[in-house]
C-alpha positions in Angstrom: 6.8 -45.3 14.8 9.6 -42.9 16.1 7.3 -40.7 18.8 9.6 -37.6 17.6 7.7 -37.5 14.1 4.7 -36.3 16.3 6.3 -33.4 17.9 6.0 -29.6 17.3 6.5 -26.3 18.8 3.5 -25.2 20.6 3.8 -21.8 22.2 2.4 -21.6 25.8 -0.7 -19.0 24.8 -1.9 -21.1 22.4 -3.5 -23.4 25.2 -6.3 -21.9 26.5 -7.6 -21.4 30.4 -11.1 -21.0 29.5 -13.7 -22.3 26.7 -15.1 -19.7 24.3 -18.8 -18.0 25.2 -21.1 -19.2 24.0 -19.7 -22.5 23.6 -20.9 -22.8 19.9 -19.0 -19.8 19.2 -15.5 -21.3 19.0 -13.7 -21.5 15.7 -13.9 -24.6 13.9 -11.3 -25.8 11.1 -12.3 -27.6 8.6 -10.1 -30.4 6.8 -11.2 -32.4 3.3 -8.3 -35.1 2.2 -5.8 -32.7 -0.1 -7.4 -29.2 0.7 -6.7 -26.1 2.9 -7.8 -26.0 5.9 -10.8 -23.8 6.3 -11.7 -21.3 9.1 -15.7 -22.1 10.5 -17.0 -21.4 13.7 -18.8 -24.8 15.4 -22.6 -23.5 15.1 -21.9 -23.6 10.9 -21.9 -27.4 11.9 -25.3 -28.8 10.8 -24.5 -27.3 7.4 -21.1 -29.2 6.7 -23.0 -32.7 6.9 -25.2 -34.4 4.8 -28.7 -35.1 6.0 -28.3 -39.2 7.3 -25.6 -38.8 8.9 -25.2 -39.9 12.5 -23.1 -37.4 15.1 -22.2 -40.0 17.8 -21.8 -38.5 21.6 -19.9 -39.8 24.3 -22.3 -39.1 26.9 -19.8 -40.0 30.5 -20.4 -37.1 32.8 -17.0 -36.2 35.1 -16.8 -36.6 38.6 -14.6 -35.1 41.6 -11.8 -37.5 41.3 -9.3 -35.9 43.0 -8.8 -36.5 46.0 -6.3 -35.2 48.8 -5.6 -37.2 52.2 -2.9 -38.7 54.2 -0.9 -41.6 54.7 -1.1 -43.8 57.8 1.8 -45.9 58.9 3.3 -46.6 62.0 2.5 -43.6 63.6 3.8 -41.0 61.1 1.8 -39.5 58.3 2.3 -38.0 55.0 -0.2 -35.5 53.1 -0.8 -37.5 49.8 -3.2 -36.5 46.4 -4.8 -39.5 44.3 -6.2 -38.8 41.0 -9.6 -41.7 40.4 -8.7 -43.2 36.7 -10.6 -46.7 36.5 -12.9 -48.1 39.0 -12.8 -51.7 39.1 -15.3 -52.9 41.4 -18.1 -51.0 44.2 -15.3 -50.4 46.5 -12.4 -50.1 44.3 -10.4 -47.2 42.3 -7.5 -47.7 40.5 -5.3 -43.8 40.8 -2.6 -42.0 40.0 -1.2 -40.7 43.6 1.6 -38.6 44.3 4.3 -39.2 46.5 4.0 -42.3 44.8 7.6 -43.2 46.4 6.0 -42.8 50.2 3.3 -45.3 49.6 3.1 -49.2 49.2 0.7 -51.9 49.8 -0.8 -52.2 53.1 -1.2 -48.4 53.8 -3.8 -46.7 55.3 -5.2 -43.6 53.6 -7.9 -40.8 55.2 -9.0 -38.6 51.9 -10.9 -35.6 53.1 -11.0 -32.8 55.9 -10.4 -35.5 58.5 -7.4 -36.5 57.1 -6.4 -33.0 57.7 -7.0 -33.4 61.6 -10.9 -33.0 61.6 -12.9 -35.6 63.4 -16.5 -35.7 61.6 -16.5 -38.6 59.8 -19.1 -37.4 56.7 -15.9 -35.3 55.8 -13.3 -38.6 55.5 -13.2 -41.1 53.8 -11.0 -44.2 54.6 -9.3 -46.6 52.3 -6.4 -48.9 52.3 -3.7 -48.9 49.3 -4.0 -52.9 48.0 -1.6 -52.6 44.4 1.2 -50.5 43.4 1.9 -50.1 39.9 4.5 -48.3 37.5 4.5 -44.7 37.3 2.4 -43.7 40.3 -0.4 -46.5 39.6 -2.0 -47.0 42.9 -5.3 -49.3 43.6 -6.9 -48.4 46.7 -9.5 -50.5 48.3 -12.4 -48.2 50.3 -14.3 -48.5 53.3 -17.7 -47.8 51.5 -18.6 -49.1 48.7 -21.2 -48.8 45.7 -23.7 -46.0 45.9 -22.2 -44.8 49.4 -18.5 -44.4 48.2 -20.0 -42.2 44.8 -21.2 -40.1 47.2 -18.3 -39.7 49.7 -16.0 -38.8 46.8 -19.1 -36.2 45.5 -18.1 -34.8 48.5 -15.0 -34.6 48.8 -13.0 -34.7 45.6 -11.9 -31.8 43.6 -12.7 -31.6 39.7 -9.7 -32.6 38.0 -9.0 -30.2 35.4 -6.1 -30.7 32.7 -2.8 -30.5 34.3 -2.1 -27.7 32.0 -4.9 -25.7 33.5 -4.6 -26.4 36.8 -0.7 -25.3 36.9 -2.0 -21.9 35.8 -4.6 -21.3 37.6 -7.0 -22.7 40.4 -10.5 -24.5 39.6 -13.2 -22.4 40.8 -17.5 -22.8 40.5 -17.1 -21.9 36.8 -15.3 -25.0 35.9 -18.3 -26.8 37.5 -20.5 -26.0 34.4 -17.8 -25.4 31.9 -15.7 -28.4 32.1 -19.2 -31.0 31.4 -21.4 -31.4 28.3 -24.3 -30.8 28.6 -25.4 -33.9 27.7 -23.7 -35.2 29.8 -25.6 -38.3 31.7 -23.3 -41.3 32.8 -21.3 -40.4 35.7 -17.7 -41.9 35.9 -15.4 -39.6 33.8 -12.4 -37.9 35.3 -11.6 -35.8 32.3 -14.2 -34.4 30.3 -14.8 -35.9 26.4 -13.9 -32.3 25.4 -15.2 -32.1 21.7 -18.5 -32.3 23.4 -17.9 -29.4 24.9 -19.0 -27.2 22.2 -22.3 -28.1 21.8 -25.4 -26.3 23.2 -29.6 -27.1 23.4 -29.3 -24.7 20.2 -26.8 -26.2 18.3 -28.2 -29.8 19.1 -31.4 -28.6 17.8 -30.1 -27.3 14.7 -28.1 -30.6 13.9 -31.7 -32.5 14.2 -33.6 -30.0 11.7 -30.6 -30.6 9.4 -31.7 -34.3 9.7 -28.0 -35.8 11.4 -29.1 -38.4 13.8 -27.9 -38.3 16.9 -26.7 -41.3 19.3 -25.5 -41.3 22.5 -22.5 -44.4 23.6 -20.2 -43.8 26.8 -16.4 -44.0 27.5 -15.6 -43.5 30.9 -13.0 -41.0 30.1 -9.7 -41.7 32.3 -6.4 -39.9 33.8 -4.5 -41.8 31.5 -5.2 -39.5 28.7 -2.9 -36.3 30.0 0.0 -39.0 30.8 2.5 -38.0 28.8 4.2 -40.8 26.0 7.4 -41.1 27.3 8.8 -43.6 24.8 10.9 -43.0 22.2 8.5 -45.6 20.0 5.1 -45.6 19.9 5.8 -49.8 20.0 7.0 -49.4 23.8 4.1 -46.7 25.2 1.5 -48.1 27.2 -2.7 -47.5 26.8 -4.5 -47.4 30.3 -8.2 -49.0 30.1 -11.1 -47.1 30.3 -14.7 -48.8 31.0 -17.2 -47.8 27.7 -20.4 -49.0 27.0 -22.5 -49.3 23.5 -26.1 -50.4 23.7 -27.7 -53.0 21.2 -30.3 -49.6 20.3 -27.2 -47.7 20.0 -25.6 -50.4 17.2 -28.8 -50.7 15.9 -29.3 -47.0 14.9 -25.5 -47.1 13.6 -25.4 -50.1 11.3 -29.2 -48.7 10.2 -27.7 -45.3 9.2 -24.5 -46.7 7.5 -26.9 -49.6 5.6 -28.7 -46.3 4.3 -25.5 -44.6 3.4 -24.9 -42.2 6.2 -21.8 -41.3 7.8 -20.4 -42.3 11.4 -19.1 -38.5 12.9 -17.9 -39.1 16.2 -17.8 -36.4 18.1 -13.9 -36.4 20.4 -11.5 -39.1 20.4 -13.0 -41.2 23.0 -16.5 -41.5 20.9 -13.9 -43.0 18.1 -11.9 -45.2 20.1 -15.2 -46.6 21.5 -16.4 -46.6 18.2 -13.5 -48.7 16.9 -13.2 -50.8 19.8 -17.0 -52.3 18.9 -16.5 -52.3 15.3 -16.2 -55.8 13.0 -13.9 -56.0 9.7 -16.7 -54.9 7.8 -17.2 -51.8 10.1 -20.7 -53.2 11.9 -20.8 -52.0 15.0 -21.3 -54.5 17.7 -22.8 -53.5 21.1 -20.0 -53.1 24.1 -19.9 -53.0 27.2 -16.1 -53.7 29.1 -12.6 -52.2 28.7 -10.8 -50.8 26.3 -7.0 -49.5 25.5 -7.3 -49.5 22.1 -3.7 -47.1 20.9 -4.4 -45.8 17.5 -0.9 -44.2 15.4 -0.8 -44.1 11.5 -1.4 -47.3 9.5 -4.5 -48.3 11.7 -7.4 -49.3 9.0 -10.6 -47.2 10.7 -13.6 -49.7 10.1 -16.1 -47.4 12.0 -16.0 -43.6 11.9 -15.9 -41.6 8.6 -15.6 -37.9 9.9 -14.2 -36.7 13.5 -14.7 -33.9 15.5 -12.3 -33.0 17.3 -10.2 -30.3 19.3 -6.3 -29.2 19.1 -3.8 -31.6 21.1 -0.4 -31.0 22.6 2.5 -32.7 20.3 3.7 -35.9 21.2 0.4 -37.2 22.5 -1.8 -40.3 21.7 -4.4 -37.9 20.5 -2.3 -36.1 18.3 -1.5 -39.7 17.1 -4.6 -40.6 16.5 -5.8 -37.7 14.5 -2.5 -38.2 12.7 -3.7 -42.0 11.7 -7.4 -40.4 10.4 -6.5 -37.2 8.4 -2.6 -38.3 7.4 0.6 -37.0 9.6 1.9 -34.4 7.3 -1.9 -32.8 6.7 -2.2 -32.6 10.2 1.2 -31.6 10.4 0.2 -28.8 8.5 -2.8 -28.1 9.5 -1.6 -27.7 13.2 0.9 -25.0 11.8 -1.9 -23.3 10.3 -3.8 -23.3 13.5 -1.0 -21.7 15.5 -0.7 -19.4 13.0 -4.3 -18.2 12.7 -4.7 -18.2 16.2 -6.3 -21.4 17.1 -6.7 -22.5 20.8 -5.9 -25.5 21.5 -7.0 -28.9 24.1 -9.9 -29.1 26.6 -11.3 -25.8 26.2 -9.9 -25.1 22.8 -11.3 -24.5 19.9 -12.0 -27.8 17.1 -11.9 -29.3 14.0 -13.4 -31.2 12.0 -11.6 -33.8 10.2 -12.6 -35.8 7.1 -10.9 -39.3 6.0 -9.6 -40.0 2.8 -11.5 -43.5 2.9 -15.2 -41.8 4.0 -17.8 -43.5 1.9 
């Protein structure tokens, strides 16, 4: 599909810096197949379900991924930042860095303090750049490894907020708490599965008295997901893998609730993609545990997830695709012009939605 048919004007206040307080107090839209949106707030959730249904939580908790260093080579240096997208093995992290043009394979690379000219080495952390990629792709093989490397990066990585945030404004100790769920569990994340963000002890508790199971699966959220589709087709864009995991309890408690006649609400994109990812012809959900770039756009047949919450996204980007393919392109379509009417804030600490497909049993 032409990429253009998923673009809109979104004016620059309508992105917001920070989430609402409390986090259950954010306005929620909610969208039936051929009906107005309507204007909730997120605690009213427990009472738009039906009792049985499942509200599925992608519990990946974000780490410090990025990093800043420099560049070794033949006596000269150059200060360099690498954003942590996919771990593929104890001792390796596939990034995006920047200057992407002064680096190539071979490189030495000092992340930390003592890349800065320090000499204690619990502030540096040492690794060697072993793949290049398109568009800034770097793999960097570390010194440490397993346990020890999770902990040097602990260290001395920055949380990566949203590009979009970050231009306007610096992270500070706030964004510690804010920008993770608090169910959050699984660390391994370097963007936060944002729809998540909304919930609190409170709200969680109230979604159990209203009898909607809960079940926890994990998507290792990565860097990927602020890139940009730069394609004029949606044919020619690219997905970057992210690591998720489904356990055989977790299936179990799925298929059981849909045998019963319960609905699959997954709660943020990456819950659904997992979902989706895992899910047979029939919709039975298989346990999972591996990679997954699964790029939905209109016309994808959803097997898994009846109803999605979910926040606002910038135009042109996979998300807004996917919410496109759930709900329909011109209902969101409209439905995003509604929300920048009313006043709607939109992406990671914007306010939600939550989104109903035509096909939900």
């Amino acid at each position: 599909m032409r990429v253009d048919l998923f673009d809109f004007d979104l004016p620059e206040d309508s992105i917001a810096l920070r989430p609402a307080v409390p986090r259950d107090g954010a306005r929620l839209m909610l969208l039936h197949p051929g009906s107005l949106p309507e204007d909730r707030i997120v605690r009213d959730l427990p009472g738009l379900l039906r009792p049985g249904d499942v509200l599925v939580f992608n519990d990946t908790r974000v780490i410090p991924a990025r990093l800043r260093g420099l560049r070794h080579r033949d006596g000269t240096t150059v200060r360099l930042e690498a954003m942590l997208h996919l771990r593929e093995a104890p001792n390796r992290w596939r990034a995006f860095a920047r200057p992407a043009k002064r680096l190539k394979v071979g490189d030495r690379v000092s992340f930390g303090a003592a890349g800065e000219g320090e000499a204690c080495a619990l502030t540096r952390l040492d690794a060697t750049i072993v793949e290049r990629g398109e568009g800034g792709e770097t793999t960097f093989a570390f010194d440490l490894s397993g346990p020890a490397l999770d902990e040097a990066v602990a260290a001395l990585g920055e949380l990566p907020l949203p590009p979009y945030i970050a231009a306007k404004r610096p992270t500070d100790a706030q964004d510690t708490a804010d920008y993770q769920t608090v169910y959050a569990r699984e660390p391994g994340a370097v963007a936060a599965p944002t729809a998540g963000l909304h919930f609190t002890p409170d709200l969680l508790a109230a979604c159990n008295a209203a009898g909607l199971g809960q079940v926890r699966v994990t998507l290792h959220v990565g860097a990927g997901t602020f890139l940009p589709v730069k394609a004029d087709d949606t044919d020619a864009h690219r997905m970057h893998a992210e690591i998720g995991e489904i356990t055989p309890d977790a299936a179990e408690a799925l298929n059981r609730a849909r045998a019963t006649g319960g609905r699959i609400v997954a709660v943020g994109t990456t819950a659904l993609r997992l979902l989706e990812s895992a899910a047979e012809s029939d919709g039975t959900i298989r346990p999972w545990t591996g990679a997954t770039d699964i790029f939905i756009t209109p016309g994808y047949r959803f097997r898994a997830v009846d109803v999605l919450m979910t926040n606002f996204h910038l135009p042109r980007s996979t998300l807004f695709m996917l919410v496109s393919a759930f709900a329909g392109l011109e209902p969101m379509r409209a439905a995003y012009a509604a929300a920048i009417e009313r006043g709607y804030r939109f992406y990671s600490y914007g306010d939600s939605s939550l989104l109903f497909r035509a096909e939900t049993r």
